[in-house]
VMD Tcl script that draws the C-alpha trace (Angstrom):
set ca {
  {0.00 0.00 0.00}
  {0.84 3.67 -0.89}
  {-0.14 5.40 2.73}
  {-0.28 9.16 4.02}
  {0.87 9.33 7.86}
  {0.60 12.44 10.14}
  {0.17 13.57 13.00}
  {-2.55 16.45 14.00}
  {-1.37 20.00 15.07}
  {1.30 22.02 15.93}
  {4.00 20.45 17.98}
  {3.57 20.86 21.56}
  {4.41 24.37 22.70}
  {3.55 26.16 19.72}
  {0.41 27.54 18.53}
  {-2.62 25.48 17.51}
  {-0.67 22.15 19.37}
  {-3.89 19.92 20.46}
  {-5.59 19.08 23.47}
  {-3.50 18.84 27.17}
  {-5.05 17.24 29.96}
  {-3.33 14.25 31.30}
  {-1.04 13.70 28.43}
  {-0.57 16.09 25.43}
  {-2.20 15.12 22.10}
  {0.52 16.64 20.02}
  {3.28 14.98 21.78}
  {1.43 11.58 21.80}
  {0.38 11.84 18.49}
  {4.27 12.34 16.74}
  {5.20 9.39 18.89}
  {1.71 7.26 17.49}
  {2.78 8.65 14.37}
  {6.50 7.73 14.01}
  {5.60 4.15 14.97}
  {3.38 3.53 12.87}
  {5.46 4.78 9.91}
  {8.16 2.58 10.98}
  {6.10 -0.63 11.40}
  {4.45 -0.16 7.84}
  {7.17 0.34 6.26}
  {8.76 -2.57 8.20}
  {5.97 -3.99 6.50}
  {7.01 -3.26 3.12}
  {4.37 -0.44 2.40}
  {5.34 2.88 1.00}
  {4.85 6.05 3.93}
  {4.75 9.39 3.24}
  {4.56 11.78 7.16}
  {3.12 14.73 6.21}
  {2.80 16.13 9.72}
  {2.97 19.86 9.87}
  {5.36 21.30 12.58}
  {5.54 25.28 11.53}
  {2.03 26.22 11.27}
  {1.32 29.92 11.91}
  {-2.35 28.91 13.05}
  {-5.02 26.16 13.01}
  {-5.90 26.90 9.48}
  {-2.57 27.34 8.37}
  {-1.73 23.71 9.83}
  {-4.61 22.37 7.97}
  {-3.74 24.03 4.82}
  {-0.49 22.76 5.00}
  {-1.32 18.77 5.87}
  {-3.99 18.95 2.88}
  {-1.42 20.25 0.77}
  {0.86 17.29 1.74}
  {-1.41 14.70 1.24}
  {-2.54 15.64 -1.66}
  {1.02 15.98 -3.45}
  {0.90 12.27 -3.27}
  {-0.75 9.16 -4.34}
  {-1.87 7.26 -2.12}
  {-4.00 4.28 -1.17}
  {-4.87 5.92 2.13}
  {-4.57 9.05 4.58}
  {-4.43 8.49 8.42}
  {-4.35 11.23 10.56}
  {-3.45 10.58 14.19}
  {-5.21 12.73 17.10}
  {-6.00 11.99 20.65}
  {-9.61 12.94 22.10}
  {-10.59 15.50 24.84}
  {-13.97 16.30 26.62}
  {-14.13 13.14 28.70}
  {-13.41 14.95 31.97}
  {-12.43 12.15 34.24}
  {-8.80 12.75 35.29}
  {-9.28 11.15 38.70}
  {-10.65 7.74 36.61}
  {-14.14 5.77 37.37}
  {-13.00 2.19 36.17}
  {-13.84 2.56 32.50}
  {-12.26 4.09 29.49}
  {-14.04 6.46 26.91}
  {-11.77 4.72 24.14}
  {-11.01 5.08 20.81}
  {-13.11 6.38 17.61}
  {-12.45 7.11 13.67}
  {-13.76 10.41 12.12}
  {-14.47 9.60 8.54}
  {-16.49 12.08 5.47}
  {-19.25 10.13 5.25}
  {-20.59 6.64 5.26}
  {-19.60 6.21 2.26}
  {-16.01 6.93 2.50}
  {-13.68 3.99 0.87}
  {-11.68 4.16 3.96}
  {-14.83 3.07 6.07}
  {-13.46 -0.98 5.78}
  {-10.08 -0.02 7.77}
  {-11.58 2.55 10.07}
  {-13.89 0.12 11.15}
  {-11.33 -2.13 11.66}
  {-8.97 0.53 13.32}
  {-11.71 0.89 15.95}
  {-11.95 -3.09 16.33}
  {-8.31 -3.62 16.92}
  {-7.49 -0.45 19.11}
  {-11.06 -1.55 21.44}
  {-8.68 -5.52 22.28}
  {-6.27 -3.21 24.29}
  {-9.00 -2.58 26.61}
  {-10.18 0.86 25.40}
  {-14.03 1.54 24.80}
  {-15.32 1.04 21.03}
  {-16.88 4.15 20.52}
  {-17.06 3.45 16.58}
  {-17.18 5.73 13.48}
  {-18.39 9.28 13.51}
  {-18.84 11.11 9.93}
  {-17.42 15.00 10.44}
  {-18.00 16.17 6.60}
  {-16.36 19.80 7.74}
  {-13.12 18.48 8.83}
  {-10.70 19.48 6.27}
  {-8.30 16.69 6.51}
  {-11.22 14.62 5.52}
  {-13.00 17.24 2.93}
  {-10.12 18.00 1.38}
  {-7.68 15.56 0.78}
  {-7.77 13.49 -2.35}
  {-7.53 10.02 -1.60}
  {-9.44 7.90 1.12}
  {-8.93 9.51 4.49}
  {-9.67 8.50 8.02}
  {-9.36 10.38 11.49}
  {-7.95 8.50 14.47}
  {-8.96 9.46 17.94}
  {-6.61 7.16 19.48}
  {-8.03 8.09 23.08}
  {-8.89 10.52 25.75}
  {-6.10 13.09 26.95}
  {-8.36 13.58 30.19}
  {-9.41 10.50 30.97}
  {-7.11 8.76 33.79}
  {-8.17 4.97 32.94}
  {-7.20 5.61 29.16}
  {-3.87 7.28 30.36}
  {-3.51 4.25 32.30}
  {-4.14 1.80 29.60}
  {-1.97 3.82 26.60}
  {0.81 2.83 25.59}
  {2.01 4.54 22.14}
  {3.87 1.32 20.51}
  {0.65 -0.77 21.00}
  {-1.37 1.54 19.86}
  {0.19 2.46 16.59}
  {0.50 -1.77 16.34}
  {-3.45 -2.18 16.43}
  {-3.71 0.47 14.31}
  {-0.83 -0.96 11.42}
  {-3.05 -3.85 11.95}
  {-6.63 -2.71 11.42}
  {-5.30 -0.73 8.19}
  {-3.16 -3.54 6.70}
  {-4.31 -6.98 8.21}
  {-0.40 -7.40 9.46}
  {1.57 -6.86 12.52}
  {5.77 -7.03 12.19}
  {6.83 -10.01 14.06}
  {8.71 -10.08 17.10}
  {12.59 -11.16 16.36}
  {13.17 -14.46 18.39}
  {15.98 -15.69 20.32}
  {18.37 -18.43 18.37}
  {18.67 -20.78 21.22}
  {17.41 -21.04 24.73}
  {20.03 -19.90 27.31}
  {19.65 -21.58 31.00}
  {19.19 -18.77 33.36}
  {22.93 -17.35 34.74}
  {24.31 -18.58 31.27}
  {26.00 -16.76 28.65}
  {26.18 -17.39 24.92}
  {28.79 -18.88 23.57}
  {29.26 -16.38 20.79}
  {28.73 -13.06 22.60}
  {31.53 -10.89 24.09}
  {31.39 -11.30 27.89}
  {32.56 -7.97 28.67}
  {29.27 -6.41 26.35}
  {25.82 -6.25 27.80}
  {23.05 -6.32 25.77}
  {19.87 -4.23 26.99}
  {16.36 -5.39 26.00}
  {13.78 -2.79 26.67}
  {9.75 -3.26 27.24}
  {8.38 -0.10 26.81}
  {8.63 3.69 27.13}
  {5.84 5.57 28.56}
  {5.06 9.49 28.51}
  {3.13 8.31 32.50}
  {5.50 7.31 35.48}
  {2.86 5.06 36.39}
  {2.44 3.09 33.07}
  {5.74 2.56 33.66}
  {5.44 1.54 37.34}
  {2.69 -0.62 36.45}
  {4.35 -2.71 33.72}
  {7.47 -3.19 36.20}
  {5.34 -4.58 38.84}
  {3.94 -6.94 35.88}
  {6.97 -8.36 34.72}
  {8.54 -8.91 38.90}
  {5.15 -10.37 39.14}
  {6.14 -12.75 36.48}
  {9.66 -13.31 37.46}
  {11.78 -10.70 36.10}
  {14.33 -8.65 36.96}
  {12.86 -4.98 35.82}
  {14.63 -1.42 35.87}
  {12.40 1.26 35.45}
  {15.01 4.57 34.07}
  {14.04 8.42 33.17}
  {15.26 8.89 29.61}
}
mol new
graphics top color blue
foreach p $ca { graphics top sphere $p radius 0.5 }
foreach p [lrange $ca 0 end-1] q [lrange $ca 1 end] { graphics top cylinder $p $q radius 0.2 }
display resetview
């Protein structure tokens, strides 16, 4: 597939840069966005990011994505955004989840934002399904098939909790494309206090889980993996 990728707004800091509640959208979104450009084209699709990082204003940002999706051609356009409006920031249990703007019912992206919505909703966030926004200029304006992601709620504490950028852009790679990159395995099985034979002794070799904008994503996937009998060091990058 030929696909547009980019991220909504401004970058953080700057003029016309998203929703802020418990995480930033624009900050979120790059990272949403740079993953899932690299997994697609891990893939073997051709990406184009036409996120916009010098607008002078919310129309001027628009103007400027349009303009960059439409100097290709394309099987697709994604844009990436994170919701606002749920107002729960101390959390009540439940997530308000994930939904895909599209045109119109008719939209020929309607197949993979339907199944964008299915595969973000496994990761535990609420279904909340496809909305049509005919006014949104990304989606009134661009050429080819386009689709809207709100990946989740900024202000919501229970989708905070749940996020996690990699796994999101993964279920979203794999509601557009049907494919997820596989996982590189290990060669051999090593006994535990056992090096391999063919590595350097004096080189370690770090294997990291996850990197999360929350200190207490982070807490809570180290208390996972002692829980499961690991040896896990949580770091400030």
């Amino acid at each position: 597939m030929r696909i547009n990728v980019h991220a909504g707004h401004n970058p953080a800091g700057k003029v016309a840069c998203g929703a802020v509640g418990l995480i930033n959208e624009s900050t979120e979104a790059r990272r949403v966005k740079e993953e899932v450009i690299s997994q697609l084209r891990q893939l073997g699709h051709t990406v184009y990011d036409c996120t916009v990082d010098n607008g002078t204003g919310q129309q001027d940002v628009l103007k400027k994505i349009v303009a960059k999706c439409n100097a290709h051609i394309v099987d697709l356009d994604v844009s990436i955004h994170f919701n606002s409006g749920a107002g729960d920031k101390a959390g009540n249990g439940r997530t308000t989840g994930v939904e895909v703007l599209l045109y119109s019912n008719a939209s020929r992206a309607y197949r993979e934002a339907e199944k964008v919505c299915k595969e973000v909703a496994v990761l535990g966030f609420k279904n909340r399904g496809l909305k049509y926004r005919p006014n949104l200029a990304v989606l009134k304006n661009t050429k080819s098939p386009a689709m809207l992601i709100e990946c989740c709620f900024v202000d919501d504490k229970d989708d905070v909790q749940l996020y996690n950028y990699q796994d999101m852009a993964s279920a979203i790679v794999c509601g557009i494309t049907g494919q997820r990159v596989q996982e590189s395995e290990e060669t051999g099985k090593v006994e535990d206090g056992e090096e391999t034979p063919t590595g350097n002794k004096n080189t370690l070799y770090r294997v990291q889980v996850g990197a999360y904008s929350v200190k207490s994503n982070a807490e809570n996937m180290q208390k996972k993996l002692r829980e499961a009998g690991f040896d896990a060091l949580l770091v400030q990058a």
